[in-house]
N, C-alpha and C positions, 0 to 999 in steps of 0.2 A: 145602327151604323154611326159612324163619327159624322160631327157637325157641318163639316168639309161638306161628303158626300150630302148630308140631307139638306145642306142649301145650293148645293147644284144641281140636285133630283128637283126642286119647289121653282126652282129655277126654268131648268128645262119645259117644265108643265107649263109653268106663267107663259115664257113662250109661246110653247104651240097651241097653247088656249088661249092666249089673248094677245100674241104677239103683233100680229099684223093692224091691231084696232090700236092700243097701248105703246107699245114699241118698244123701247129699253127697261120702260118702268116696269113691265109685264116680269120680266124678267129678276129687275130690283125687289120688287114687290113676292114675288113669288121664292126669293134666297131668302129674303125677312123672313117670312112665315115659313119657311121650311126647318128654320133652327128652333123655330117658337116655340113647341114641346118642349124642348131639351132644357129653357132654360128651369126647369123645376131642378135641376145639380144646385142652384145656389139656395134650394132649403138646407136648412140644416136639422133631421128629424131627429136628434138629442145623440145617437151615436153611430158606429159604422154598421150594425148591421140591419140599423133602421136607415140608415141612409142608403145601401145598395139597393136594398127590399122595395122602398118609398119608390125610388129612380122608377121611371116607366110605369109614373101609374095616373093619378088622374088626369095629368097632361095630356098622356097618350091615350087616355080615354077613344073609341069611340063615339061614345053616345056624347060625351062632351066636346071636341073637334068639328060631330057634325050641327050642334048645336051652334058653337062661333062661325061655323060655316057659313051657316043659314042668317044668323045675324047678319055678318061681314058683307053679303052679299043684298039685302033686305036693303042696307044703309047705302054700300056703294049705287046701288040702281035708283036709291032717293037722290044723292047729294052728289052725284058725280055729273060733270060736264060733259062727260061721250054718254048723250041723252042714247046710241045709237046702238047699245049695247042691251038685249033684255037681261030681265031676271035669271033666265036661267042659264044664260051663259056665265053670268056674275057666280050663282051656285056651283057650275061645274067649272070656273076656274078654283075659288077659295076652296070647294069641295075637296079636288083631286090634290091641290096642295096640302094640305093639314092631313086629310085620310091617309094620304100613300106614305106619309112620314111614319105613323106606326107599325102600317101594314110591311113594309120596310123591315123596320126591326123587328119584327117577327121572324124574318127569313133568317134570325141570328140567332146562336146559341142561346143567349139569354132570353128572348122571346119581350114580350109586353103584355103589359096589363090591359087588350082590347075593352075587355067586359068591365073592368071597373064603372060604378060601384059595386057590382058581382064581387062576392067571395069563391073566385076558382084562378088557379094560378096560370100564372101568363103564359099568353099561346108561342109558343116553338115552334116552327119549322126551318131547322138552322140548312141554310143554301149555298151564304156568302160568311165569309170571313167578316168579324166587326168594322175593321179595314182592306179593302181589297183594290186596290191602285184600278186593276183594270176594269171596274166595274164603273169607278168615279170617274178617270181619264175621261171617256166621251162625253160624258155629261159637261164636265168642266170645259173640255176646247167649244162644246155650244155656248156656254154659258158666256166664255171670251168673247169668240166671233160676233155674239148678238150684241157684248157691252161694244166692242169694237168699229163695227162697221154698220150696227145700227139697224142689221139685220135680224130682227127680234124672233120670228117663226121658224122660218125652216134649219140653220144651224140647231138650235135646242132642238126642237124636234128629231134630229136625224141622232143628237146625240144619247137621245131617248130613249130613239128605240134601239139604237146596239147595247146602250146600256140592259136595255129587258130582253134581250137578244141573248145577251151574255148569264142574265139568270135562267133562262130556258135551259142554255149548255151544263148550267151549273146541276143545275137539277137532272139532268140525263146524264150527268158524273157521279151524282147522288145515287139514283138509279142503279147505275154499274158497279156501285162499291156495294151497295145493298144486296145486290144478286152474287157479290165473288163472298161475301161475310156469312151469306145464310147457311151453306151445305157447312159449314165449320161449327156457327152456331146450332144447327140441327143436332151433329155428330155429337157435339158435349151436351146436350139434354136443354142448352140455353134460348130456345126459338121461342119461347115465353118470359124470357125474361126482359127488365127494361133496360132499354139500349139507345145511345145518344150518335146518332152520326153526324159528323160535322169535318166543315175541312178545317185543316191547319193552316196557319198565319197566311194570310197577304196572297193567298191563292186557292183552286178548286180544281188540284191534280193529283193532291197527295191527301187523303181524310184521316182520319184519327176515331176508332169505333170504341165505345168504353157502354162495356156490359154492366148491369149491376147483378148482384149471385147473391144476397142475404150479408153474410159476413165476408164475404169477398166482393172484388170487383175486377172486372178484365180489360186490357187494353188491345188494340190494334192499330198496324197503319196500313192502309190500303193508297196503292197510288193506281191513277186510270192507268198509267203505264206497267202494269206489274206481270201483265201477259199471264204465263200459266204461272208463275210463282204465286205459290198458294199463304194467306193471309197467317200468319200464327197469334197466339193470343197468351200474356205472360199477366201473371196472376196475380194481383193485391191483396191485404188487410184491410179491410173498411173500421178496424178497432170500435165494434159493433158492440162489444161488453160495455161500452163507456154512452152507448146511445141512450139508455134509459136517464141517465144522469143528465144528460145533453137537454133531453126532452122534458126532465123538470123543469127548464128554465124557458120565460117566457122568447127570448132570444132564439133559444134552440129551436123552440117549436116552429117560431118565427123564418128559419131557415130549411126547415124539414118542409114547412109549405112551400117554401121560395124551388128547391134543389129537388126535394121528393129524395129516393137512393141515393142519388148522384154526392152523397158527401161522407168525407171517412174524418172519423175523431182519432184524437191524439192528445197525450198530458205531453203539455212542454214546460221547464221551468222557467220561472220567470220573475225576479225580486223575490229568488232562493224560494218561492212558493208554486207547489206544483199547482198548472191551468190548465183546464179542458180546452182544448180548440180544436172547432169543425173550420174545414175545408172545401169549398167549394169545389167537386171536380171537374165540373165542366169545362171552366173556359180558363186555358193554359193548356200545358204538356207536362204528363210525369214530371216531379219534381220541380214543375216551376208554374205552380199554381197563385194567383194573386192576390185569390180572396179566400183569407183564414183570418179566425174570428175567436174570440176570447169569449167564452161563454161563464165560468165555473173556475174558483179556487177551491183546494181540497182543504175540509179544515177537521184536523183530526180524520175520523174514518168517512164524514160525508160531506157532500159540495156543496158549496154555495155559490149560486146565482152572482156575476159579476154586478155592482152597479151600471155601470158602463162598460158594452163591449168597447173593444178596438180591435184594427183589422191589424194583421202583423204581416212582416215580411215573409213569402214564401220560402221555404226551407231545400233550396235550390243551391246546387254546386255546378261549374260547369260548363260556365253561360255559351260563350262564346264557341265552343267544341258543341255543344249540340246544338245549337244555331246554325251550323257550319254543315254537321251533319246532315240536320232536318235538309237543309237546303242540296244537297247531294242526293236526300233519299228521291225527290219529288221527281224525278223523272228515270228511276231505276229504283227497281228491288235490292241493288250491289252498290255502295256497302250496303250494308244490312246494316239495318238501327234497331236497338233496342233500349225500351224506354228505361228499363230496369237498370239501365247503365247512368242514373241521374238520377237514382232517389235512395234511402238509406237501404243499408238488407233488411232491416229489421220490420220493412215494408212486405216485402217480396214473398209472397208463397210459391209461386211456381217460374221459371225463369226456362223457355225449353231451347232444345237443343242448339239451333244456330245463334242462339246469342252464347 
């Protein structure tokens, strides 16, 4: 989640965990350390697709979190003047703040690197949008109320728990688009294939379901609102021919651990020299994806490894007309969107009937 949200979530907790002892600080204290992970953005790990990859890793450690935990806490119970507070309130305040920051970003498309130093890729269960107003609002008018009037527990608190109130909803919206996607995926042979559900921007009304099929990939939008209007699914190129080439380079391999399926290649020109570049598909909409990455220039008949990735601008037309849309589709199936209406044809294998 954005920094916003994670230091009014660190916030809320300091509160209801040590509001009434601490009082505002509880509160301060607990917004500091809730950004504290995040700030690993200012490495720089030599290029962009070490620098996406790197994000959300030994910061968000858990084994390392609950280690500063236990420190944090160790120290405050020595050297703090509210002799009146034990040990273990001191652990499950620092505890729940620092832990629930990753656990958090778990609940998002991109996931986190919990197990690091484990070699296994970050855990996903996408719930909420990276940004999602209504999930942070509550959080924040506690986090006021307590800087404000000095009431440190029970505003956070109450803003706490609509905020986990609201991931409950979000996950029984998950639920329901999961149950209206399956008899579709059943029907085309895809009920074993891998499939990424998540919702679309700044809400969890309208989800966005993207299959992976070998050299294809399939998209969807499912809204809780969509009644019996039944989900369609319009068909991509993954430009799977160009993956072995991808996966020569230690970058590529480096992104096939990160994304798994979830990414389609493409040569774009670029200083008159044709470039391999993967795409992240997870996190954006058809044609307006943000993370694509320079892997390979072609030289004569075979590629070579860039020195340096860089991330390039998504190859998106449109902007404002499916902004406009998406925001139309999320509480009706009418208009009808389709995603293939915002990316080149030369994408497109299958495109069916109502688009």
């Amino acid at each position: 989640m954005d920094s916003i949200t994670q230091a009014a979530l660190g916030a809320a907790i300091g509160g209801a965990v040590l509001g009434r002892r601490l009082g505002r600080k509880a509160v301060l204290i607990g917004a500091a350390l809730g950004t504290l992970p995040d700030l690993d953005v200012i490495i720089d790990y030599g290029d962009a697709v070490a620098n996406v990859t790197q994000h959300r890793g030994f910061s968000h450690s858990l084994f390392v979190l609950a280690g500063l935990a236990t420190l944090l806490a160790l120290l405050s119970a020595r050297l703090s003047r509210t002799r009146d507070i034990p040990l273990a309130r001191w652990g499950l305040f620092f505890g729940l703040i620092l832990l629930t920051h990753p656990l958090l970003d778990a609940l998002t498309t991109y996931g986190t690197q919990l197990w690091w130093p484990l070699d296994v890729r970050p855990a996903a269960w996408p719930v909420v949008f990276i940004i999602d107003p209504l999930y942070t609002l509550p959080l924040l008018v506690g986090f006021a109320v307590a800087l404000i009037t000095g009431r440190a527990q029970r505003p956070p608190a109450w803003g706490l728990a609509i905020a986990c109130s609201y991931l409950v909803i979000a996950l029984g919206a998950r639920q329901l688009v999961e149950a209206r996607i399956t008899p579709l995926l059943a029907e085309r042979g895809l009920q074993q294939a891998p499939r990424l559900v998540q919702p679309t921007p700044f809400n969890t009304l309208l989800w966005r379901v993207t299959v992976a099929d070998g050299a294809r990939y399939h998209e969807a939008l499912v809204g809780v609102f969509d009644g019996d209007t039944p989900p369609m699914l319009e068909t991509y190129a993954r430009g799977i021919g160009l993956e072995a080439a991808a996966l020569d380079s230690p970058r590529g391999r480096r992104l096939d651990w990160f994304a798994g399926p979830f990414l389609r290649y493409e040569v774009r020109e670029r200083d008159g020299r044709d470039t391999l570049v993967a795409t992240d598909l997870r996190l954006g909409f058809p044609g307006f994806h943000p993370f694509a990455f320079t892997l390979a220039t072609r030289e004569g008949d075979d590629w070579q490894p860039v020195a340096v990735s860089q991330q390039l601008p998504s190859a998106s037309r449109g902007n404002r007309e499916a902004l406009a849309r998406l925001g139309g589709r999320i509480l009706s199936p009418a208009p009808m969107l389709c995603t293939s209406d915002f990316v080149p044809r030369e994408w497109l294998i299958r495109r069916p009937g109502p688009c």
